[in-house]
N, C-alpha and C positions, 0 to 999 in steps of 0.2 A: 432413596425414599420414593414412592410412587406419588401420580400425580396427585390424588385424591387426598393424601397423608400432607404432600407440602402446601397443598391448596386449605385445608384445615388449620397446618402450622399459621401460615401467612392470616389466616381471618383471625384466628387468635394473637397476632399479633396488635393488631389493628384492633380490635374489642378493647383489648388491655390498654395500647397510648389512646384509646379514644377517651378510656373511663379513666385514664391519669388526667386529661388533657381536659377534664369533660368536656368535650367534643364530639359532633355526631362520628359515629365509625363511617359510615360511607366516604364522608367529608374528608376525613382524614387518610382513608386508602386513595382515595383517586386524587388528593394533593400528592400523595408519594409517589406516586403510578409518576403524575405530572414531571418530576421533581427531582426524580433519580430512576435509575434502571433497572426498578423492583417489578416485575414481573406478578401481573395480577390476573388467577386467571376467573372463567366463570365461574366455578364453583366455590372459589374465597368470595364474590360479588353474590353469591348465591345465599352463603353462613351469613356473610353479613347484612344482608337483607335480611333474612330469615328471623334471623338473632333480634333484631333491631322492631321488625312488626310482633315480633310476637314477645319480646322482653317483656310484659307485666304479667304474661299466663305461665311463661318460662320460671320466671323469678315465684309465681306463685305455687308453682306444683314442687321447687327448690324447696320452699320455706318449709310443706308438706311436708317432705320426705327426708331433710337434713336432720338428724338428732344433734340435738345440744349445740348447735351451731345456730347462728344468723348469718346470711347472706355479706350481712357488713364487714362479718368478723371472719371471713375465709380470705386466705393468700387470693387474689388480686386475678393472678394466673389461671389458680383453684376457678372461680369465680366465670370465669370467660372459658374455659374449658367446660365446664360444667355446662353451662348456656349452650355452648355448640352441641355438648350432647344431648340436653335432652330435645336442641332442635331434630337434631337427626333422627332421634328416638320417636318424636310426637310428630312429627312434618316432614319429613324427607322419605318416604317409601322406596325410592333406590339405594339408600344404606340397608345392611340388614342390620338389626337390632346388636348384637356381638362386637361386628365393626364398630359403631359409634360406640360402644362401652370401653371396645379396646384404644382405640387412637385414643381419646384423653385421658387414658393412663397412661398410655405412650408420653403425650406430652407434658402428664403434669411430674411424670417421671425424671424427664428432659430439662424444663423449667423451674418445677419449684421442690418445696420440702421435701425429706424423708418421708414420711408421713401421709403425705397428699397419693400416691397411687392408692392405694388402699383406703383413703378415703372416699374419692371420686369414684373407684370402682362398686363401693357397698351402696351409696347416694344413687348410681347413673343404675347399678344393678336392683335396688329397689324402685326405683322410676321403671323399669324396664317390665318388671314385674306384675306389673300395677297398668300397665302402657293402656289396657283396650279398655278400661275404665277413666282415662284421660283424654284419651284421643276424643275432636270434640266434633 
């Protein structure tokens, strides 16, 4: 797995026990960093900042573009994979748009449902689509 790919695994980690945990994710990466020999590098430090300043425009352009879904009502995983993508999509100018589409299929493939690749991919794929009219 490249760096970039376990660097995104790892922030989606920590998004997810942060939002079990409700607990800030920063708070919760760098207790683990502390804590045991989890490996945390800039770019997981980077999603989840990222993820974290911008979660209410993230979660808004979500609500937009999800059909028949609510943000409440999606797998957990679904959920913090999503958020990473549309950060990469909407704020991260060194991913190219493809990339972030594809890593959280990747891992929502990895992680959760049957169902959930192809979900994430049509959601991050119409966000993607729509991108130069969101960017703010």
């Amino acid at each position: 797995m490249r760096a970039r790919a376990k660097a995104r695994r790892r922030a989606l980690e920590f998004l997810f026990e942060a939002e079990a945990r409700d607990a800030d994710p920063l708070a919760v990466a760098i207790a683990r960093r502390e804590n045991s020999d989890i490996v945390l590098n800039e770019y997981s430090l980077a999603i989840i900042e990222g993820v974290t300043a911008h979660l209410a425009r993230i979660d808004e352009v979500l609500e937009s573009y999800v059909k028949d879904w609510t943000i409440e009502r999606m797998p957990a995983v679904d959920r913090s994979a999503l958020r990473i993508g549309v950060w990469e999509l909407l704020y991260n100018d060194d991913v190219p748009d493809a990339v972030a589409v594809a890593e959280a299929v990747v891992n929502v493939r990895e992680l959760s449902t049957g169902e959930s690749p192809e979900f994430v991919n049509g959601v991050l794929g119409r966000i993607q689509s729509v991108k130069d009219t969101l960017v703010d």
